[in-house]
Each structure stands twice: as structure tokens, then as C-alpha cells.
N, C-alpha and C positions, 0 to 999 in steps of 0.2 A: 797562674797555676803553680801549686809548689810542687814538692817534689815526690810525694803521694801519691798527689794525683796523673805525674808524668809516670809513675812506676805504674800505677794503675789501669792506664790505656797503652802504655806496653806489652803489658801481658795478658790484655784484654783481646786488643790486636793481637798478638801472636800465638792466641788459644783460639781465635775466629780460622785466624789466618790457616792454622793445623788441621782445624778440624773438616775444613775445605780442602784439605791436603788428602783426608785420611779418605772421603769420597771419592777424588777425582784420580786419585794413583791407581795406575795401572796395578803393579804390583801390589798383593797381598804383604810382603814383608814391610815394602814400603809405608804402608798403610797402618802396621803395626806400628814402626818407627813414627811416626808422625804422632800417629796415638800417646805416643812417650811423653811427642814433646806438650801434649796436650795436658796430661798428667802434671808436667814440671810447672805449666801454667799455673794451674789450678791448685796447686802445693804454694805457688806465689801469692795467688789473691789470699788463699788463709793466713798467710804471714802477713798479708797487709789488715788480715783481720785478728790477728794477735792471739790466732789458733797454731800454735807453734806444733803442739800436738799432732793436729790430724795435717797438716801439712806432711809432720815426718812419717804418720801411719800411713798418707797416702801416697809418699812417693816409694816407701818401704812394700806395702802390698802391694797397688796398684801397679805402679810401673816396674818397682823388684822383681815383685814373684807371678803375679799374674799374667802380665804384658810379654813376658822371658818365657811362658809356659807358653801363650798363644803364640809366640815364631816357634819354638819349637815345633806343634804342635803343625804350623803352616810349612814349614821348614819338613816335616816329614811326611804331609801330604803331598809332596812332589806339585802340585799345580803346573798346566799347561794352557795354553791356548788352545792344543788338539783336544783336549777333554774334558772343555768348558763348555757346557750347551751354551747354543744361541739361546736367549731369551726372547719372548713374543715381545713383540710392540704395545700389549694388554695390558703386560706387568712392567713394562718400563712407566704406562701410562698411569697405571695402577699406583705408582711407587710414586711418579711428581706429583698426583692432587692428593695423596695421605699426607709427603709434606708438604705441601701449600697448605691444608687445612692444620697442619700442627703448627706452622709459621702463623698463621691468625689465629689460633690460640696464644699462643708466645705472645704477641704483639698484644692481643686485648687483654690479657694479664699486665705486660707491663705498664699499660695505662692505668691497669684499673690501681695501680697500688700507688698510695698516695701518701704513706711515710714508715719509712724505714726503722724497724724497730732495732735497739741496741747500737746505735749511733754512740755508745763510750767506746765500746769495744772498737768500730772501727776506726776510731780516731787513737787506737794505741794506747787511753788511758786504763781499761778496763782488765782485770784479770779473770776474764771467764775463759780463756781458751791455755790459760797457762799449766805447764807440767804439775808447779808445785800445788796449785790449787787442784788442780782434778786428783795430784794423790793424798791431798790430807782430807777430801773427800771420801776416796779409794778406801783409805785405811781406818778411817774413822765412823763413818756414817754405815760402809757398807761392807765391813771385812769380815763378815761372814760371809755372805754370799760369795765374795769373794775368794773364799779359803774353799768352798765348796766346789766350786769352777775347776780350781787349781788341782783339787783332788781330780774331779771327773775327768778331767785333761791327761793330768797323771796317769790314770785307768787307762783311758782309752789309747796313752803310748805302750803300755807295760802290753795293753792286749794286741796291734799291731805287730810289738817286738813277736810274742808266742805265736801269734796269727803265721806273721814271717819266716819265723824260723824253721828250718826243715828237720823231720825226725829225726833222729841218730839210732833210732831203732831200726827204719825202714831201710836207711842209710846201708846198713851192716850185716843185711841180707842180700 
């Protein structure tokens, strides 16, 4: 085994490992946290797949902003054990054969696939997941649409700010 392939069941393992974490923890925050580490995994295998990009998009939105909004957001629902329904034994039942059936789908997927497309890229020789290629793509092929985007973006801060701001007319009465 080189050492790919040792970084590879690393963070394979410890994305299994997480996401069995994010299930069985009692705690919702806990659950978040684990989520994290789950994120960090997964920002791993795309660096081992030479997407430097969406690794930093995903640990940027995913575990940045999104992951930080859900504890808040758990964080100010106060959760309890007094104010947790029981749940019936129906929908616990209900909830193991949905996945047991999506675990046999999973598994007869990964049989059925019988060769890996884009084998340059993961062996690190390939530049389809790099910065400079995706922006002389960005700026070349599609920087109109692009410039378009950037406007709309634009617009819809400027209208926000006005949205936000409070009158100064109403203010002064």
C-alpha cells in the first residue's frame, strides 16, 4: 500500500466512523460536531482527488456557514429530554427497514459499477478539479454569464441593504 492509499482509508474510516457518531449521539450539538468532522473528511478525499476547489468550497460553506447556523439554530432551541416526545416503536421500526433498504441499494450499486471513470485525476496527474483551470474556464469561455450573476448578486445586496434599513422619515415622527 503506498501512501494514497493509507491517507485514503484514513479518512474513509474516519467519515464511516463520524457519521455513525452523528446517529448514535445523544446530543443534537454533539451530532452537529461530528457532522463537522464529517465535512473535514470529505474536503480530504477531494484533495485526494485533486479538487482543491470544492474541498475549500466545502469546508468554507458546508462546515463554515451552514454547520455554525445549524448549532445555533439547535443551540436556541433549548432541547430537553422533558420535551422530547416518546416515539412509537412504528417509527423506530419504520426508520431501520427505510435504511436497511437504502443499505441494499448502496451495496447493489457498488457492485454493479465496474470501472471508475477519470482514473487521471485520481491518481493526482490530472487538472480538472484545479483553481487555475476552472478560472481561465470562468473567465474565458463563460464571463458573461458570469458578469451577469455578479450583477444580479449585486442587486440583490443593494436591495437587502434598502429592504434593511429603517426610515428616517418615520424615525422623526
Amino acid at each position: 500500500m503506498n501512501l494514497i492509499q493509507i491517507i485514503f482509508w484514513f479518512l474513509s474510516s474516519f467519515a464511516v466512523i463520524s457519521a455513525i457518531m452523528v446517529l448514535v449521539s445523544k446530543s443534537p450539538v454533539h451530532s452537529v460536531l461530528w457532522l463537522i468532522a464529517v465535512f473535514f473528511a470529505i474536503s480530504g478525499h477531494y484533495i485526494l482527488l485533486n479538487a482543491q476547489f470544492l474541498a475549500i468550497v466545502n469546508l468554507i460553506v458546508y462546515a463554515g456557514a451552514i454547520m455554525v447556523l445549524f448549532l445555533f439554530v439547535i443551540m436556541m432551541m433549548n432541547l430537553n429530554k422533558d420535551t422530547d416526545p416518546q416515539k412509537n416503536i412504528w417509527i423506530k421500526l419504520a426508520g431501520a427497514v427505510s435504511g436497511g433498504c437504502l443499505l441494499m441499494v448502496l451495496v447493489s450499486l457498488v457492485k454493479q459499477a465496474t470501472e471508475i471513470n477519470g482514473k487521471e485525476a485520481m491518481l493526482g496527474k490530472g487538472d480538472i478539479g484545479l483553481i487555475g483551470t476552472l478560472g481561465k474556464v470562468l473567465f474565458t469561455d463563460f464571463v458573461v454569464p458570469f458578469e451577469i450573476s455578479s450583477v444580479l448578486f449585486l442587486s440583490a445586496m443593494v436591495g437587502a441593504v434598502v429592504i434593511g434599513k429603517k426610515d428616517s422619515k418615520l424615525e422623526n415622527n
